[in-house]
C-alpha positions as CSV (number, residue, x, y, z in Angstrom):
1,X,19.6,188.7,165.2
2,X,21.2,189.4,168.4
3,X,18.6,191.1,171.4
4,X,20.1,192.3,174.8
5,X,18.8,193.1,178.0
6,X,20.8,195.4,180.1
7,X,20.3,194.5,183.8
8,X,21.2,197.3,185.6
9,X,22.7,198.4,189.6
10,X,21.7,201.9,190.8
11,X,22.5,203.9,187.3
12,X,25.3,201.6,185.8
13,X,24.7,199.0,183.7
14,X,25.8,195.4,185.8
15,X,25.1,193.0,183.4
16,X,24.5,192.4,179.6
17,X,22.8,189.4,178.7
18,X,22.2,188.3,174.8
19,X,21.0,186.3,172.5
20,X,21.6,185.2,169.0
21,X,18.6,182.7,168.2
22,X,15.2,183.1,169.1
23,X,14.5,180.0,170.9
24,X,11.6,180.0,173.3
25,X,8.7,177.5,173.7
26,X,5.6,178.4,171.8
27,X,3.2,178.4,175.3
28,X,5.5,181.4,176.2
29,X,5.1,183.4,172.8
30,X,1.5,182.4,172.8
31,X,0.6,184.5,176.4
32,X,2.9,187.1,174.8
33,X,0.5,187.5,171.5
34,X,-2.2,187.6,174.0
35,X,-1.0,190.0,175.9
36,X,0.3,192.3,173.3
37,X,-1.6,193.6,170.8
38,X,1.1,195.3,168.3
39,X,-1.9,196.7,166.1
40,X,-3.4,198.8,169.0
41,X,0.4,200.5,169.6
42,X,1.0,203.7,168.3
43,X,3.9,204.8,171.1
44,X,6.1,203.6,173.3
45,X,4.4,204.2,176.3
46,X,1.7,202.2,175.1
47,X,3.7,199.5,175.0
48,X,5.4,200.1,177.9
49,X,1.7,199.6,179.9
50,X,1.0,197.0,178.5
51,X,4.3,195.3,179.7
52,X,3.7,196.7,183.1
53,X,0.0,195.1,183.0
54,X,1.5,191.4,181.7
55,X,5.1,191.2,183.7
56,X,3.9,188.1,185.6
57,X,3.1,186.2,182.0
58,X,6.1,187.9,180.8
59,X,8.9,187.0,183.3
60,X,8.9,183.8,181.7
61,X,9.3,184.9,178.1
62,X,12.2,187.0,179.2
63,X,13.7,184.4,181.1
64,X,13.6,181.9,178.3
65,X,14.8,184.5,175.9
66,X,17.9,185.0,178.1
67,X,19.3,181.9,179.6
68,X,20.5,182.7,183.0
69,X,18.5,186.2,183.8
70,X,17.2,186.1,187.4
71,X,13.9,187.3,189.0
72,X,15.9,189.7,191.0
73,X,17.7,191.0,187.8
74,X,14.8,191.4,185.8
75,X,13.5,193.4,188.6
76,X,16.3,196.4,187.4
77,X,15.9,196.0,184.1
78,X,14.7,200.1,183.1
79,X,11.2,199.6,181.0
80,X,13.0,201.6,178.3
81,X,15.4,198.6,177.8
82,X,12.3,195.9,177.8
83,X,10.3,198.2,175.2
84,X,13.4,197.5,173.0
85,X,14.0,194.1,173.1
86,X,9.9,193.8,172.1
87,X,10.4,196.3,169.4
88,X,13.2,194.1,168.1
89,X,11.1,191.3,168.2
90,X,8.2,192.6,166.5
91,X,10.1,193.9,163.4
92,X,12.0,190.2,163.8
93,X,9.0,188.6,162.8
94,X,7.5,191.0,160.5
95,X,10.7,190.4,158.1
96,X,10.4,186.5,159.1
97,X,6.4,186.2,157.9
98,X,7.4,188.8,154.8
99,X,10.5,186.4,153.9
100,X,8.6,183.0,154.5
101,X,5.4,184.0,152.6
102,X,7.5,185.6,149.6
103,X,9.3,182.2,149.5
104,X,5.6,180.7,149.3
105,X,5.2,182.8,146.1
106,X,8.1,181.6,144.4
């Protein structure tokens, strides 16, 4: 699965960064789960507040998710772009757990 996160100057994309493994330390994804609570979300602005209320725990994640993204950059990153990349993530693991426990019942 490849995520990006468009770091942006004035209205023009600057930077692309990706990533095609999902390898961040389990502290990190913990605050995330915390933070997050992907049953309570029925929109994207939902989600998109409770980014806003977490960035400081959330910086972090995103750095670790993409090796070499700055404070500064992250700072133009558009919200729209970040609600993505968590979207991504969510159905991610939601076909990880299905696969892994239908596996189990085999």
């Amino acid at each position: 699965m490849t995520l990006k996160l468009r770091v942006n100057e004035g209205r023009e994309n600057a930077k692309v960064y990706t990533t095609d493994t999902i390898d961040f330390s389990f502290g990190v994804v913990e605050d995330v789960l915390n933070i997050i609570d992907f049953d309570k979300i029925s929109s994207k602005t939902e989600l998109a507040a409770m980014i806003l209320k977490s960035s400081k725990q959330l910086k972090p994640f995103l750095k670790d998710l993409f090796t070499g993204v700055t404070d500064e950059e992250l700072r133009t990153v558009k919200m729209s772009n970040i609600v993505e990349v968590f979207k991504a993530l969510y159905n991610y693991a939601i076909e990880e757990l299905g696969t892994v426990a239908k596996n189990e019942k085999n």
